[in-house]
N, C-alpha and C positions, 0 to 999 in steps of 0.2 A: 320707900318704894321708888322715888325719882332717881336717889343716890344710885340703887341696883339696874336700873333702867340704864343709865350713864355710865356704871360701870361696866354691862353688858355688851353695849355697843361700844365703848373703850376700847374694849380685848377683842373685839369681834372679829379684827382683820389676822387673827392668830389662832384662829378656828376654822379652816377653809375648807372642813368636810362640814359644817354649819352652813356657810355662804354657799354651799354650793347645792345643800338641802334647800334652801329658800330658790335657788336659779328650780332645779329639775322639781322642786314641787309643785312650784307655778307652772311649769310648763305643763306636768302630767294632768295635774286641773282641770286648766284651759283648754288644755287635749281632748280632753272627756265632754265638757262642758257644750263648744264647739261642735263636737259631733253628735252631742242631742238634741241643739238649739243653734245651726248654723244659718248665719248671715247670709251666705252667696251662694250657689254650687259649684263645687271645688272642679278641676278637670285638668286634674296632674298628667304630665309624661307617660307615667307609669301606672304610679299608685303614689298614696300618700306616705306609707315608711320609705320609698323612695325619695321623695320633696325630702322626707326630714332630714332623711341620712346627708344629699349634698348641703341641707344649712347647716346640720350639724358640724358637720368638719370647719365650715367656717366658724362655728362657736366655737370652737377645740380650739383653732388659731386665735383668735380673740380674747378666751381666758388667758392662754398662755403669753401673750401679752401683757395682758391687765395682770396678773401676778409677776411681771418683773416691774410695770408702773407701778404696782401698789406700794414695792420697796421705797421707792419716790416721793410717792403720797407720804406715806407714812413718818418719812425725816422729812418733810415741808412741813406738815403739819407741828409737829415736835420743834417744830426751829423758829416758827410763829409762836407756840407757846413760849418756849424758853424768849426771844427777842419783842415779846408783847406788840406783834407787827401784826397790822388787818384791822380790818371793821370793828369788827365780833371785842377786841382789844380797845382800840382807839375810843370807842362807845363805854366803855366800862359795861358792859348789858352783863346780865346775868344767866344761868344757864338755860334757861329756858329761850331767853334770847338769842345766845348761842347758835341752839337749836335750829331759831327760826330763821338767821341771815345765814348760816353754814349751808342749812337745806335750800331755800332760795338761792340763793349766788351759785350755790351746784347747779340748781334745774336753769337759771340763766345760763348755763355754760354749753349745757346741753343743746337749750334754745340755738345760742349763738354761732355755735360750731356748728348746727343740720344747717343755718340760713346760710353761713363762708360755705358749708360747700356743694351748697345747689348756687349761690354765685358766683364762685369763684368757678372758670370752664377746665383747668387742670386740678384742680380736687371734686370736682365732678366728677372727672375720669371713674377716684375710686368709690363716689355715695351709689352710683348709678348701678352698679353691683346690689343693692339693696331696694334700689326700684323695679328692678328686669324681674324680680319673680312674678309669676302670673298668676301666681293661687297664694294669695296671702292669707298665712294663718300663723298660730301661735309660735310654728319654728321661725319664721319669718326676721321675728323679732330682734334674733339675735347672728343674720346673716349678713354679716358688713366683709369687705373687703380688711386688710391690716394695714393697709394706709388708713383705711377710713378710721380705723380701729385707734393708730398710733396718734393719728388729729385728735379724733375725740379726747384722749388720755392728756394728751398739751395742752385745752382749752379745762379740762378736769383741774389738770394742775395749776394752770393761772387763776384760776377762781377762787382755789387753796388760796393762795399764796394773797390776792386780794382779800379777801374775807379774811383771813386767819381762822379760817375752821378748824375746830379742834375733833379728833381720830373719831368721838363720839358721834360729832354732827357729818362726819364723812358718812360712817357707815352708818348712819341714821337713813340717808340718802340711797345711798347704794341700795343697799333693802327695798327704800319703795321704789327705785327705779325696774328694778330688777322682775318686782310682781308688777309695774303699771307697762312696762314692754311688754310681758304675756299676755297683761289684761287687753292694752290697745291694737293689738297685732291678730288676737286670737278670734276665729270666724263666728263672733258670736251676735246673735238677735237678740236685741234687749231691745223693750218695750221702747217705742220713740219717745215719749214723754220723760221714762228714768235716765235715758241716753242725754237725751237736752238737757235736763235739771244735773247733769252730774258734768257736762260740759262748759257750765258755767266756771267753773272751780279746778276739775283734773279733765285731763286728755280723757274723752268718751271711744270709747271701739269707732262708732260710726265718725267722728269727728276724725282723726287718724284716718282713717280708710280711704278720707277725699285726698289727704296726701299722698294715696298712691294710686289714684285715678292719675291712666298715663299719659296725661295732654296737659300742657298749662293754661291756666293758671292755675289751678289746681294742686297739680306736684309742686310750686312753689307756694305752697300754703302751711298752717297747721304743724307748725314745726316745734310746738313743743315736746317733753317728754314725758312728766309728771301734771304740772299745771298748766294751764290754761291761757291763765293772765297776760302771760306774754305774749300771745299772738292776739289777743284782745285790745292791748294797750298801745303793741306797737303795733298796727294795720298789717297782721298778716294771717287772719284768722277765716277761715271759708263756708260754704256748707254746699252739701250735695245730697240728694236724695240717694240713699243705698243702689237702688234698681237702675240707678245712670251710672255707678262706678265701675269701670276697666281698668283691670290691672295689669299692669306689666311699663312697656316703653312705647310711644310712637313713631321711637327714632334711636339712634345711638346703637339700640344692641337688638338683635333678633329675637325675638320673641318663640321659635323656636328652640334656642339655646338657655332658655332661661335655668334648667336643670345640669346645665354640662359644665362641670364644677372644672377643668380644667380651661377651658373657654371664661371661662368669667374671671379667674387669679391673673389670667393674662392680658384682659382686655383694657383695663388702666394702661398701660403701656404702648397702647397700638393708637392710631389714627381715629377720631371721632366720626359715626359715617354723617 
């Protein structure tokens, strides 16, 4: 069973009408879910196939990125095998082990790369694209700028390359990243007591949500993307009551542009207001 498990996510990045059944079935999900048991009341531009349609196209550019990165991943990883370089190696662990330092040192990378760039004020420029929506919900998840898009994928790959994760434990990762972005992004009410007790451990809906409450200290909070730990361990962990969060910006970008998909690919580029 383990072997086929191992084998599975192995080949997995050689199946991308598979990977990409796990991205759009999460979303459909949480789409649905969302709109029986919503968190906030939504109050789009338009309408809501509109919201999706402008994140959407940024997901389009996004994949189409992350599949010339994946090329990447996939001989770092193989060259870490072949040159027995990384943790995961240096450790002697075994697979299970594997597993567990490839999957963590990914969700640190993730960690690492949202903190550089709400610190850092020119790769702000492009995370800030992914704070200006004002109705956060499941498409939300996967609206980044392709700067932001191309950062995240370098801080992916350094983590690779430290760990030595092997193709298995990459896409082990990908996968739960992939459902815990729909999960934490998607407009969902969950019971305040399952929210906390599951916040302990992975990113909660409501825990994520303070991160896009538009004032700080807030938006500098809560940055992880699968677990938890990390804003726990290192002091950047928040909490806010659902019915206090505002979405969007205070500053930087207009809150009415937050749907004008051509205004937002360009505003990285221009002056901060």
């Amino acid at each position: 069973m383990r072997d086929r498990i191992i084998e599975h996510f192995s080949t997995l990045e050689q199946r991308p009408l598979e990977r990409m059944a796990f991205l759009v079935g999460g979303l459909l999900i949480f789409w649905i879910i969302e709109g029986a048991i919503p968190l906030l009341p939504m109050h789009y531009k338009k309408n809501k196939l509109h919201h999706a349609g402008v994140n959407f196209i940024f997901t389009v550019i996004h994949l189409v990125l992350h599949t010339g990165i994946a090329v990447i991943i996939v001989k770092l990883s193989d060259w870490c095998l072949h040159n027995h370089f990384g943790i995961i190696y240096w450790t002697g662990t075994n697979v299970l082990g594997a597993v567990i330092i490839g999957v963590l040192a990914l969700d640190f990378s993730s960690w690492l790369v949202h903190l550089v760039m709400h610190k850092n004020r020119f790769l702000w420029r492009f995370h800030l694209i992914h704070h200006s929506d004002n109705n956060v919900d499941v498409t939300t998840g996967l609206r980044h700028h392709p700067g932001d898009s191309l950062l995240r994928g370098i801080f992916f790959l350094l983590l690779i390359f430290v760990s030595g994760a092997p193709m298995y434990s990459v896409m082990i990762y990908q996968t739960l990243v992939v459902i815990a972005t729909a999960f934490t992004h998607a407009n969902i009410s969950l019971p305040p007591k399952v929210d906390k007790a599951l916040s302990y451990v992975l990113i909660s809906p409501n825990m994520h949500k303070v991160h896009h409450h538009w004032k700080q200290p807030y938006t500098d909070s809560n940055y992880g993307a699968v677990f938890s730990i990390w804003d726990r361990l290192l002091g950047t962990f928040m909490k806010l009551e659902p019915k206090d969060i505002h979405y969007g910006l205070d500053r930087y970008y207009p809150n009415e542009k937050d749907e004008d998909f051509m205004a937002l690919l360009k505003k990285p580029f221009q002056k901060l207001e």
